[in-house]
C-alpha positions in Angstrom: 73.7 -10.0 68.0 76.6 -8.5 66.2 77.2 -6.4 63.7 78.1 -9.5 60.9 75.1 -11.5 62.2 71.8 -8.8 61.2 73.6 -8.1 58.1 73.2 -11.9 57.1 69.7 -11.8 58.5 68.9 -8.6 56.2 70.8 -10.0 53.0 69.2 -13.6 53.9 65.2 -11.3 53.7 66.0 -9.2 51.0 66.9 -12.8 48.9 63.6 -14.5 50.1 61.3 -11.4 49.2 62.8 -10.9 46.2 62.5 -14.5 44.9 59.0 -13.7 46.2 58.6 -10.8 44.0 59.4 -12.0 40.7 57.7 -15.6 41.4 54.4 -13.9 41.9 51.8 -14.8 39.1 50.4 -11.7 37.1 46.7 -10.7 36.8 46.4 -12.3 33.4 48.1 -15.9 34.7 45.6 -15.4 37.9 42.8 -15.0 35.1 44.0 -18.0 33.1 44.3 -20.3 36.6 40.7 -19.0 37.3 39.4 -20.0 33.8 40.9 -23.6 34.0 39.3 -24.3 37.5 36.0 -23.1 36.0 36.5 -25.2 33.1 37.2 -28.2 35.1 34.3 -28.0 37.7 32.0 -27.7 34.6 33.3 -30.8 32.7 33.4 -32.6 36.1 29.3 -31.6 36.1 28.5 -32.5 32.6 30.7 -35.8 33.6 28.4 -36.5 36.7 25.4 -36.0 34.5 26.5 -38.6 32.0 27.2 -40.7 34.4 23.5 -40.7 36.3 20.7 -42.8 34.0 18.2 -41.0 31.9 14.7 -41.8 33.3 13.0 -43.7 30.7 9.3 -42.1 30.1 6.2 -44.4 29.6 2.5 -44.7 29.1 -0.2 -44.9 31.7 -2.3 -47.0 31.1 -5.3 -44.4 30.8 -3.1 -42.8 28.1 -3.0 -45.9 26.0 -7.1 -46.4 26.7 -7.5 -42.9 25.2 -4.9 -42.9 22.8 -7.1 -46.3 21.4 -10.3 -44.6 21.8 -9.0 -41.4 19.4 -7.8 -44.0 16.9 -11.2 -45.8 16.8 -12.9 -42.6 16.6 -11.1 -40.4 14.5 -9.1 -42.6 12.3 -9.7 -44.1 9.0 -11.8 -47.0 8.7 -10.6 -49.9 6.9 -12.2 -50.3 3.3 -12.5 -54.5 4.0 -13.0 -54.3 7.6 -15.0 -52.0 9.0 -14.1 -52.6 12.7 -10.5 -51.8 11.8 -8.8 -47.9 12.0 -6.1 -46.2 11.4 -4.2 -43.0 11.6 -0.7 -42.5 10.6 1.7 -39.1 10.3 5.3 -38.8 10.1 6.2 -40.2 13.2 3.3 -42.9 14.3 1.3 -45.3 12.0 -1.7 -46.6 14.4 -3.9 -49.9 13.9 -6.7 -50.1 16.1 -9.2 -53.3 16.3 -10.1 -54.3 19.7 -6.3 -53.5 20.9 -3.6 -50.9 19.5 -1.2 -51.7 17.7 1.2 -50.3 14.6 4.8 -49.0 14.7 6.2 -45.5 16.1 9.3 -44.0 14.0 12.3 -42.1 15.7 15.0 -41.3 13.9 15.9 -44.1 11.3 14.7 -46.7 14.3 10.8 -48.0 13.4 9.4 -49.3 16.8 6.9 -51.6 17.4 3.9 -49.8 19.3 3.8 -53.0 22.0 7.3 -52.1 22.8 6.2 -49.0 24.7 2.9 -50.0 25.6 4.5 -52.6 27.9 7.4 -51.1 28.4 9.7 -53.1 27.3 12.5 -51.0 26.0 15.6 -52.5 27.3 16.8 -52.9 23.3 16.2 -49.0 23.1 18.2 -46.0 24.0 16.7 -44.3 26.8 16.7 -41.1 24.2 14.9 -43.4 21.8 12.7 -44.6 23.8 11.6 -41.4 25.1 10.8 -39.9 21.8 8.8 -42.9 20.6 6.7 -42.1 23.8 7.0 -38.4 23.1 5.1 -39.1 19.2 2.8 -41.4 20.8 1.7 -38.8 23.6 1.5 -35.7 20.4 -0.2 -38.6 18.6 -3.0 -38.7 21.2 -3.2 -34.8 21.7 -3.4 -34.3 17.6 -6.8 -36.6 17.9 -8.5 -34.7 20.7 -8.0 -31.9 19.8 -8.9 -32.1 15.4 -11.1 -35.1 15.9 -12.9 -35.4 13.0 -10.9 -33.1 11.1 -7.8 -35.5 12.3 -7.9 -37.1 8.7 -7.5 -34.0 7.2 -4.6 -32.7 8.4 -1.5 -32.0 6.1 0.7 -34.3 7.6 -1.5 -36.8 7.0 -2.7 -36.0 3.1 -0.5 -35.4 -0.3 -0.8 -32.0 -1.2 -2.1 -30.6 -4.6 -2.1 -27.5 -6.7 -5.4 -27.3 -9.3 -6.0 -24.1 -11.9 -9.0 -21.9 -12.4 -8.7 -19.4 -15.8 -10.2 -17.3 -18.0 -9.0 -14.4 -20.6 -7.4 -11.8 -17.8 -6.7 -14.1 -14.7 -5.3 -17.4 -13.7 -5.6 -18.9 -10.7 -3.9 -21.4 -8.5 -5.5 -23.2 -5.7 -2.9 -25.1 -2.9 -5.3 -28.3 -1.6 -3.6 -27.5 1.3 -5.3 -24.6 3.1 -7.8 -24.8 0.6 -6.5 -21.3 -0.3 -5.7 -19.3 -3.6 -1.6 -19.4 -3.9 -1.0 -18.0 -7.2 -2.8 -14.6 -8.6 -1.6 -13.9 -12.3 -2.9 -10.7 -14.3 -2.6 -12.4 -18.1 -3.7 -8.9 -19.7 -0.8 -6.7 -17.5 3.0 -7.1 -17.9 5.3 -6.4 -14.9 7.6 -3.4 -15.4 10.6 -5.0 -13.7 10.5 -8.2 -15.2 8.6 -8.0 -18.4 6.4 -10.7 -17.6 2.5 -11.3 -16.4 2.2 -9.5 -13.6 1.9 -12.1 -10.7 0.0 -10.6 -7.3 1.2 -13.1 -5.2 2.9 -16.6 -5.5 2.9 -18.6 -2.6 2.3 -19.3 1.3 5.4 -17.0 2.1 3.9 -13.8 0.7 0.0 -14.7 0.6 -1.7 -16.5 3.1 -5.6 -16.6 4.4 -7.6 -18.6 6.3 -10.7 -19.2 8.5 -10.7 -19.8 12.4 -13.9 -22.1 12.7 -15.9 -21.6 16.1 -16.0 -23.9 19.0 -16.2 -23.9 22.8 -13.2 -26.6 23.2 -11.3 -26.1 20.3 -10.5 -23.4 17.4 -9.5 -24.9 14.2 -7.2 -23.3 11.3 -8.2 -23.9 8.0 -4.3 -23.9 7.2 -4.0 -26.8 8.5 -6.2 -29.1 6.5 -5.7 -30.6 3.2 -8.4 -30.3 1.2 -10.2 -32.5 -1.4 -10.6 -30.4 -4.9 -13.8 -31.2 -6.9 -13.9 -29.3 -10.0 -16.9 -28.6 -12.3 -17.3 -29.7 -15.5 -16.9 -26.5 -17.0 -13.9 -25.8 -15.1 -15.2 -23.0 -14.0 -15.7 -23.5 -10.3 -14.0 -26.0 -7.7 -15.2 -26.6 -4.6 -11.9 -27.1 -1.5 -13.5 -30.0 0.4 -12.8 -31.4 4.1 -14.8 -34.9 4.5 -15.1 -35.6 7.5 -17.3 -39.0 7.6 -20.5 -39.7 8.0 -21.7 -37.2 5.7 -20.3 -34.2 7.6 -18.5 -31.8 5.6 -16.8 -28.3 5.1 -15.6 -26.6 2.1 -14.9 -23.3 0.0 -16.1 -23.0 -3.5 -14.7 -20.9 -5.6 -16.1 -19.5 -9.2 -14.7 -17.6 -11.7 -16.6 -16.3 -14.5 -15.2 -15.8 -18.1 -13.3 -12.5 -18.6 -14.2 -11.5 -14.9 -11.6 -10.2 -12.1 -13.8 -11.3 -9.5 -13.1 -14.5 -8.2 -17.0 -15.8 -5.6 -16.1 -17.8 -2.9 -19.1 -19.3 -1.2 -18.3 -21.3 2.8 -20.8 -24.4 2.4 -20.9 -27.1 5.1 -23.3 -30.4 5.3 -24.0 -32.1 8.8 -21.8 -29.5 10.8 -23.4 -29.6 13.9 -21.7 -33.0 14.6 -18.3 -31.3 13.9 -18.6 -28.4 15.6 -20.6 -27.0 18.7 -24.1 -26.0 18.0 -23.6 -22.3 20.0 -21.0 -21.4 17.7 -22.1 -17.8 16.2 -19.4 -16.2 14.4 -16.0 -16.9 12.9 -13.0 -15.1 11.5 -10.9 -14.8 8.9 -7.7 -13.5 8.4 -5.3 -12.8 5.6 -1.7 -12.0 5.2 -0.4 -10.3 2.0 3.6 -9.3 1.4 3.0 -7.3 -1.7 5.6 -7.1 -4.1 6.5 -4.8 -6.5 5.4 -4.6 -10.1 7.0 -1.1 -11.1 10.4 0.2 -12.4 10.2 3.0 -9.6 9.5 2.4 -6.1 9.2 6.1 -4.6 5.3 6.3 -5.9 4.9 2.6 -6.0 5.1 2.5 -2.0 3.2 6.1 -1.8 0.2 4.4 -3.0 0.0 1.0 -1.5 -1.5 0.1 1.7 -4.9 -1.1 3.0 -8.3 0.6 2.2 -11.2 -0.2 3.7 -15.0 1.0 4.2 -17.5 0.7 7.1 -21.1 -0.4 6.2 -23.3 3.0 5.0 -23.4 5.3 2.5 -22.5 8.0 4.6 -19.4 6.2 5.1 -16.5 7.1 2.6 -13.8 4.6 2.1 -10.6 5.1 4.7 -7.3 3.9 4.5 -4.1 3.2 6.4 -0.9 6.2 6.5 1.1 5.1 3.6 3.8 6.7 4.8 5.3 4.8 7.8 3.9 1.6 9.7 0.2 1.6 11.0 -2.7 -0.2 12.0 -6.4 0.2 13.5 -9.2 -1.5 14.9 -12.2 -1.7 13.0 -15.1 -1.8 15.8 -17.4 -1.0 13.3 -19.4 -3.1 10.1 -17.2 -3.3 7.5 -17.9 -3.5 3.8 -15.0 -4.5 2.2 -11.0 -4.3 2.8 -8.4 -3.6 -0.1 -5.0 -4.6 -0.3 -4.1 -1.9 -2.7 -1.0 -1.2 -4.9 -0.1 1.8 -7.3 -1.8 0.0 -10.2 -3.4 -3.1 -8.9 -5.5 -4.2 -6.3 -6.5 -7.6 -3.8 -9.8 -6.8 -2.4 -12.0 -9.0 -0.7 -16.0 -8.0 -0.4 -18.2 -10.0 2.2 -21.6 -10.3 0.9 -22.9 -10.1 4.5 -20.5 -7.3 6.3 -17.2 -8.1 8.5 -18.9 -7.3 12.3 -15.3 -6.4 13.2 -11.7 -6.7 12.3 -7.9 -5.9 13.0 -5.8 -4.1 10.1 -1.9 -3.7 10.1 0.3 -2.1 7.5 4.0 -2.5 8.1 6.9 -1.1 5.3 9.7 -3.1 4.6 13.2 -2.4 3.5 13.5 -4.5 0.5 13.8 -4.0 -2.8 11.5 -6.8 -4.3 8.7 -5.6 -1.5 7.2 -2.7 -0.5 4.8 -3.8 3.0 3.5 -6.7 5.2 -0.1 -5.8 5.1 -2.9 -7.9 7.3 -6.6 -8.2 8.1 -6.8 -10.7 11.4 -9.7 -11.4 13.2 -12.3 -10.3 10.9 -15.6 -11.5 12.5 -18.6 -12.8 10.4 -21.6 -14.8 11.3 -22.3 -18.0 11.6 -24.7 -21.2 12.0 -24.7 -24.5 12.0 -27.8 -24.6 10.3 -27.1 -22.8 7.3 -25.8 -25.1 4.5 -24.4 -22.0 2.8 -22.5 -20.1 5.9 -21.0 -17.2 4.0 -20.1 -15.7 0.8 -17.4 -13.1 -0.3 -16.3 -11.7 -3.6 -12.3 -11.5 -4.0 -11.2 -8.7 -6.4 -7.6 -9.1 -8.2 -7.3 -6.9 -10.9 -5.9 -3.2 -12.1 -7.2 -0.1 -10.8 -9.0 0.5 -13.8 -11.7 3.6 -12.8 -15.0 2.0 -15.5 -14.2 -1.2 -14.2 -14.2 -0.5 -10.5 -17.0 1.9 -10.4 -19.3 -1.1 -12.7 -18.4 -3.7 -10.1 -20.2 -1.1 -7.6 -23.7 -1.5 -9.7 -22.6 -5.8 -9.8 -21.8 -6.7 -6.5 -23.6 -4.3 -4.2 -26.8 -2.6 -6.5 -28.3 -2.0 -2.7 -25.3 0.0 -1.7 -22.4 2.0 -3.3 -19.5 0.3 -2.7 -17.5 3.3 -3.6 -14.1 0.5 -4.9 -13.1 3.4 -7.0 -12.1 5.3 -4.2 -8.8 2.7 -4.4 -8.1 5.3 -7.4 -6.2 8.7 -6.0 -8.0 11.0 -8.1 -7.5 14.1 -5.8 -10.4 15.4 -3.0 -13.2 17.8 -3.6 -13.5 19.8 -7.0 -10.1 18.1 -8.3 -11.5 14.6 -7.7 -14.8 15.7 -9.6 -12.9 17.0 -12.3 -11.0 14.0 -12.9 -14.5 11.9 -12.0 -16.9 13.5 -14.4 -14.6 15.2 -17.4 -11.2 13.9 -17.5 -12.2 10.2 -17.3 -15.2 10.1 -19.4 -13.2 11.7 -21.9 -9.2 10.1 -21.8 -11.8 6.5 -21.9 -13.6 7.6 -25.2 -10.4 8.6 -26.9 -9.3 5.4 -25.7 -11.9 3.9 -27.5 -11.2 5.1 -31.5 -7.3 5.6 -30.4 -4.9 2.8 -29.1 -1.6 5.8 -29.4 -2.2 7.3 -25.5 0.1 10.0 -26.7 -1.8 11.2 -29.0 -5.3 10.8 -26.6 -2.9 12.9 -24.4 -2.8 15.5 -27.0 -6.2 15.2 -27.6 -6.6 15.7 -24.7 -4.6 18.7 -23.6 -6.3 20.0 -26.8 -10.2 19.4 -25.1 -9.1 20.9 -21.9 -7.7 24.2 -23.5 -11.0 24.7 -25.8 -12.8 24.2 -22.4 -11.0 27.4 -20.7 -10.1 29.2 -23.9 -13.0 32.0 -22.3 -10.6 31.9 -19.5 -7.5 32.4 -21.2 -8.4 35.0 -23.6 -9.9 36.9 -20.9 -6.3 36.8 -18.6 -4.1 37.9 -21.8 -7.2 41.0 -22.6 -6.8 42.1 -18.9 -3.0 42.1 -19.0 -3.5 44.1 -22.8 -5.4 46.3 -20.9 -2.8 47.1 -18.6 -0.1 47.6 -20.7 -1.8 50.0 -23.1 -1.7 52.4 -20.2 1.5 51.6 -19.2 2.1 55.9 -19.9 -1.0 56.9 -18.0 0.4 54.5 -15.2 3.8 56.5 -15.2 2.3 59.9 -15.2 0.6 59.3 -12.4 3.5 57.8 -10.5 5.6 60.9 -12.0 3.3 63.1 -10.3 3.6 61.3 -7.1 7.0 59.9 -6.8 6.6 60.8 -2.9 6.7 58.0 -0.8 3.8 60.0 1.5 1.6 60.4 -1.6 1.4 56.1 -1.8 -2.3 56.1 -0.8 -3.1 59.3 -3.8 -0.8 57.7 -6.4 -2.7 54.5 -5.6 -5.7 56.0 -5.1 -5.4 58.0 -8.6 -4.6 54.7 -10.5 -7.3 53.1 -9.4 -9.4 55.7 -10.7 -7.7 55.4 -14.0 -8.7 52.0 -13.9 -12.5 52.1 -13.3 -12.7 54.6 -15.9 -10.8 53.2 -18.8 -12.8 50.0 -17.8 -9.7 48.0 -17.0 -9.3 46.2 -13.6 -5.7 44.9 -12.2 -8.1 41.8 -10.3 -9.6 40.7 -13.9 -6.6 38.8 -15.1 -6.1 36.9 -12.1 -9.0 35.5 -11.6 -9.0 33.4 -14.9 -5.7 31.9 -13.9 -7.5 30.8 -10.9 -10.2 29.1 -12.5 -7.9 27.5 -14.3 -6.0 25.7 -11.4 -8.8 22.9 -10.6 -7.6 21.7 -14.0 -3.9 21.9 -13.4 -4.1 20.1 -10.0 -6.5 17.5 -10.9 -4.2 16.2 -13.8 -1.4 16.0 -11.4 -3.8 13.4 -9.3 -5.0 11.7 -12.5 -2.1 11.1 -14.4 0.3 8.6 -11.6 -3.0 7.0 -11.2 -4.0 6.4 -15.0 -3.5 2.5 -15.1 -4.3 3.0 -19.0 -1.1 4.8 -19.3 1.1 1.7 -17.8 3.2 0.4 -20.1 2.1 2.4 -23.2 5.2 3.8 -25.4 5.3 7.2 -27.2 8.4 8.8 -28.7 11.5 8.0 -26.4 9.6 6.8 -23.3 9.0 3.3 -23.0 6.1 3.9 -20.2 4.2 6.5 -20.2 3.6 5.8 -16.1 7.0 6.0 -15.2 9.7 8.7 -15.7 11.2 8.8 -19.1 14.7 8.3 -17.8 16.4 8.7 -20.7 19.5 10.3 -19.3 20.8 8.9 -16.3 23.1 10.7 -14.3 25.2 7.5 -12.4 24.7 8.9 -8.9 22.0 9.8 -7.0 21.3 13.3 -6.5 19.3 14.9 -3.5 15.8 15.5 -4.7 16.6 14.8 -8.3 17.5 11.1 -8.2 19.2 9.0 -10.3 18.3 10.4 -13.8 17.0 13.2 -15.5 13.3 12.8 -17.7 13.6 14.1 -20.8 9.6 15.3 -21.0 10.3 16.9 -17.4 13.4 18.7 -19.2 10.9 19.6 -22.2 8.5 21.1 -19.5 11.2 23.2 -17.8 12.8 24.7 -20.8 9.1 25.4 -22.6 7.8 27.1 -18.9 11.4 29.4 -19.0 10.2 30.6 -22.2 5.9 30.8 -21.2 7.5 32.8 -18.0 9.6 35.1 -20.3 6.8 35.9 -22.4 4.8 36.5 -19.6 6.7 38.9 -17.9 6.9 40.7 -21.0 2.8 40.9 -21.3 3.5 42.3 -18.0 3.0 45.8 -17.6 6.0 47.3 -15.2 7.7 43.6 -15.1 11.1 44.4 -16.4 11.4 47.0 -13.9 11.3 44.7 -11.0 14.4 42.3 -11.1 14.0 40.1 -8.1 11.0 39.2 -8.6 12.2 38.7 -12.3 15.0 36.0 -10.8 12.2 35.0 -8.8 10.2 33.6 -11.7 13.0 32.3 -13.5 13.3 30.2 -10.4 10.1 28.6 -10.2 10.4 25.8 -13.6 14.0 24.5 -12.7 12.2 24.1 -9.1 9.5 22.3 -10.8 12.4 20.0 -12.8 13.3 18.9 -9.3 10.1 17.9 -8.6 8.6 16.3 -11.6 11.7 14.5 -12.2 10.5 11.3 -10.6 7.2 11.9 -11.6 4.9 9.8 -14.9 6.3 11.4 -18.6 2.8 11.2 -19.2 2.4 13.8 -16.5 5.3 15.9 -17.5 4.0 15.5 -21.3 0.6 16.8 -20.7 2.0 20.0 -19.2 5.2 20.5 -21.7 1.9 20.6 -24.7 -0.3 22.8 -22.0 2.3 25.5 -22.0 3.5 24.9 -25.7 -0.3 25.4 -26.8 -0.8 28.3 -24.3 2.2 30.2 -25.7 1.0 29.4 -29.4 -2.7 31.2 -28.4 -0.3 34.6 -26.9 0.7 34.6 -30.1 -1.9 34.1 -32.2 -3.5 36.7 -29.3 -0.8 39.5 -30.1 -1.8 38.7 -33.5 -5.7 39.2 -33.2 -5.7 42.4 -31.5 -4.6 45.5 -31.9 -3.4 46.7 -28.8 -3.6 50.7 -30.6 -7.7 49.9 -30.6 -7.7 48.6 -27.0 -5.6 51.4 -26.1 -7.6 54.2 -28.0 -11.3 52.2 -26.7 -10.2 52.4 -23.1 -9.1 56.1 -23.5 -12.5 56.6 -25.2 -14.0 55.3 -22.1 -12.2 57.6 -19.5 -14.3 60.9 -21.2 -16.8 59.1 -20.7 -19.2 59.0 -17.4 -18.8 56.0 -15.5 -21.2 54.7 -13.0 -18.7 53.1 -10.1 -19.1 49.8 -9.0 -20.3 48.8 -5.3 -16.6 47.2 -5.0 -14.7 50.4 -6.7 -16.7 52.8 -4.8 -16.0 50.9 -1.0 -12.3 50.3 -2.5 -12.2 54.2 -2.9 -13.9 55.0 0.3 -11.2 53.0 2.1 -8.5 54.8 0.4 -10.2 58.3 1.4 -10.5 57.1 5.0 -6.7 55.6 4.9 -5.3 59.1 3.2 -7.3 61.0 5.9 -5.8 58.7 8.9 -2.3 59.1 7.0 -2.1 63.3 7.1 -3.5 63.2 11.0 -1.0 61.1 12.0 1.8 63.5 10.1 -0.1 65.9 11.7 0.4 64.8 15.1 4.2 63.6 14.2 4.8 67.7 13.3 3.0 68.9 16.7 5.3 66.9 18.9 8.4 68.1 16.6 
């Protein structure tokens, strides 16, 4: 081969691999080729599929001998002919004599039953004709498994809504379920809207019902429409299921006039033809979604949740964390379970206990509701027998402490019920507080006064004439202390060494049990004093009397007077500031000024100056969000306790304190046990203190 020859060959390869080259498909073109075989292999399936014939379903003919028999049994019997029954729904309507017969509906398409029955469908779509089989098939399972409560069910019965109502409550019952749908307060506005305040409204935030017993079957009471029959007085209606032949199962319901409590009583005539004579127990179980009824949410959701208490009256009401999402298991007898809100309550009382039941509390992220909140399978006894099965006592009303703790004495005489516990009124001593004084007091002033500020002032007034022994005793102890201010600073002139601490200490003590002054004797009446303070800070967010009630500039006494908002939200603070809350602060700056000044030595210690200059602006961010009621009570507690330092300053004569407890150190003094073991300590401690600098020189 010559030299001309390979050359063609190489120029003749490097053409073909280079049209090669740039002919070659890129990764996204493979992709695309890829997709398009895909698609086509799929559309050649779905092609295929269409193509093949759609098996046409059918009835055996055992399905159509029972589907006859649940129609004769179950269905309706025919007013002029009583051999003749029916049963229709939305899909089937049934006629059975001594064969079946009616009409089957699909779609827009009405189908006569003998169609399928003998199959002959070839005027029907195979898709047609398989749903009419499909309805007739559900048709047949709906019977066996309701039987005689078939003609009950809500597909097959117009739904109703009747109303029960008195003076504070009105109530409306859906014929379907049988259940309460509507709660309205008529004597309570809600703060949001202005209107009644509604507890719940319909199936989508309110539902209960009862799971009746059986062996074969467990039946819903949700699913029934029920028959209303209301009394003549229109106080009571009774939620009926006929079921034929004299058999029947209902809830009656009674409310009494001006009454919160709503009695529900199960009643049942020929059940053990219904349902299976070994049935013991059934359950009921309730749904709420409560809603909000307040301007402010952040203590609206702190106090909602489920409370509940096991039988015995060792056994104090529980509840569910508030907080975050929970639930328990209640093995135990249970007396009652509350659905409770800030100011407002659903509670519903068994006359004979739950044996058991399931409780779950769920928040949600909404601003119209603040938690999902459920009682399932709550267990209660049962019998055939018994003409009157059960009987419970539904509470909706406010959490209104006189009311709550007379429905105790009411409902349960034999047992405290303990439904004021609903009412956060603070644990131990600060709960008494609020149980026995505060109370019985705020309700008689509510009794001549219908202005709650002025109660509140009457109030504040009561509670400072209670502890006015306290609080004269606190400012005599601190006069005692600053009349010997000078003695004080001899002493510490004399011992400015930080080594003669324990003598200085020592010496001033002395000074003290002598003059008869003691540096313990003003504290103590401040302490007494704080069960008071902290029980009002339980009472007053819980003080349903309060809701809604105007004084001055705030329009609810229960909520924050948000009189200046800020148009932001700020960390802690919120959204606004409370004018009462400001009140507070400013009036405790000035209390905390004068106190300091009563304050023997306080000007001399700056931090700790700062320190309590600090402490009311912290308490602005915190009462902030808090009730002006609340924030009211303690702006006049601090304006009336800085009046009495002054009338105080007034009244004595710190000169004659000063020359009496200077009178008293010439005198003999016998020691107390406390001063005497205080001083002994201070000997031993002194002693300890020179062996030790003893033992520091030795080694030096």
């Amino acid at each position: 081969m010559d030299k001309n020859t390979l050359i063609g060959f190489l120029l003749m390869g490097a053409v073909i691999f280079g049209f090669m080259y740039f002919n070659t498909p890129s990764q996204e073109e493979l992709e695309a080729q890829r997709q398009a075989q895909q698609e086509q292999i799929e559309q050649a399936a779905i092609d295929n599929a269409a193509t093949k014939e759609t098996p046409i379903d059918s009835l055996s003919a055992n399905e159509i001998k029972e589907l006859s028999t649940f129609v004769k049994a179950y269905g309706i019997a025919d007013a002029e002919n009583a051999d003749v029954y029916t049963y229709k729904n939305e899909s089937v309507n049934l006629v059975c004599d001594s064969v079946l017969s009616g009409t089957v509906t699909v779609e827009d398409s009405i189908i006569d039953v003998n169609t399928i029955i003998n199959a002959d469908v070839a005027t029907l779509a195979t898709p047609i004709a398989n749903q009419a089989v499909k309805n007739l098939k559900d048709a047949s399972s709906t019977l066996s498994k309701y039987g005689q409560f078939t003609g009950c069910l809500a597909s097959a019965v117009d739904t109703a809504t009747i109303r029960l109502q008195n003076d504070v409550l009105a109530l409306d019952f859906a014929t379907k379920g049988g259940v309460i749908s509507r709660v309205e307060l008529l004597q309570h506005k809600d703060g949001r809207t202005g209107k009644n305040v509604v507890l719940f409204d319909n199936a989508s935030n309110n539902s209960y019902y009862f799971t009746l017993p059986g062996t074969t079957r467990r039946l819903e009471t949700r699913d029934f429409v029920f028959s209303p029959e209301i009394s003549e007085d229109s106080t009571s209606v009774l939620m009926k299921l006929n079921l034929g032949n004299g058999a029947s199962w209902g809830m009656r319901y009674s409310l009494k006039p001006g009454s919160y409590v709503v009695a529900m009583d199960i009643v049942q005539e020929k059940a053990s033809e219904v349902i299976e004579s070994n049935a013991n127990s059934f359950t009921f179980h309730w749904h709420q979604k409560m809603g909000r009824t307040e301007k402010g949410r952040t203590f609206e959701e702190r106090n909602s949740g489920i409370y509940y208490k096991y039988v015995g009256e060792d056994e104090d009401p529980e509840n569910l964390n508030e907080n975050e999402d929970d639930s328990e298991e209640l093995k135990q007898q249970v007396k009652w379970i509350a659905f409770k809100n800030q100011f407002f309550s659903s509670i519903i009382i068994p006359r004979k206990a739950f044996n058991s039941a399931n409780i779950e509390s769920t928040v949600i992220a909404n601003d119209d509701y603040l938690k999902n909140l459920t009682i399932s399978d709550a267990t209660i006894g049962y019998s055939t027998q018994n003409d009157n099965v059960a009987s419970f006592d539904f509470f909706f009303g406010p959490n209104l402490y006189p009311m709550l703790s007379d429905l105790d004495e009411q409902l349960s005489p034999e047992e405290d019920l303990q439904l004021t516990e609903v009412i956060p009124l603070g644990w131990g001593i600060f709960g008494w507080i609020n149980k026995f004084i505060i109370i019985p007091v705020f309700t008689f002033l509510g009794g001549f006064l219908s202005n709650y500020g002025l109660i509140i002032l009457l109030l504040t007034i009561f509670i400072k004439i209670i502890i006015f022994p306290f609080t004269y005793k606190s400012y005599m102890s601190q006069a005692k202390m600053r009349v010997l201010a000078p003695e004080i600073k001899e002493i510490n002139d004399k011992y400015p060494n930080k080594e003669d601490a324990m003598v200085r200490q020592q010496k001033t003590m002395e000074l003290y049990s002598r003059a008869g002054a003691s540096p313990f004797s003003g504290c103590l009446p401040m302490l007494l004093q704080m069960p008071v303070l902290i029980a009002m800070f339980s009472f007053f967010p819980s003080c349903i009397e309060l809701r809604g009630q105007s004084f001055l500039w705030a329009k609810d006494l229960a909520a924050p007077d948000a009189i200046i908002p800020l148009g932001f939200d700020m960390p802690l603070l919120g959204t606004h500031l409370s004018l009462f809350c400001l009140l507070m602060t400013a009036t405790n700056i000035i209390y905390t000024r004068i106190n300091m000044q009563n304050q023997p030595g306080g000007s001399s210690m700056p931090g700790m100056k700062w320190m309590m200059y600090l402490m009311p602006v912290m308490f602005l961010v915190f009462f902030n969000e808090y009730a002006a009621g609340l924030s009211y009570y303690y702006f006049l507690s601090l304006l009336i306790t800085i009046i009495q330092t002054y009338v105080f300053r007034r009244v004595i004569d710190e000169k004659k304190v000063r020359a009496q407890l200077l009178e008293n150190t010439k005198k003999p003094r016998k020691k107390s046990g406390f001063m005497a073991r205080l001083e002994e300590a201070q000997r031993r401690q002194q002693a300890m203190l020179r062996e030790q600098q003893k033992q520091k020189g030795k080694r030096k």
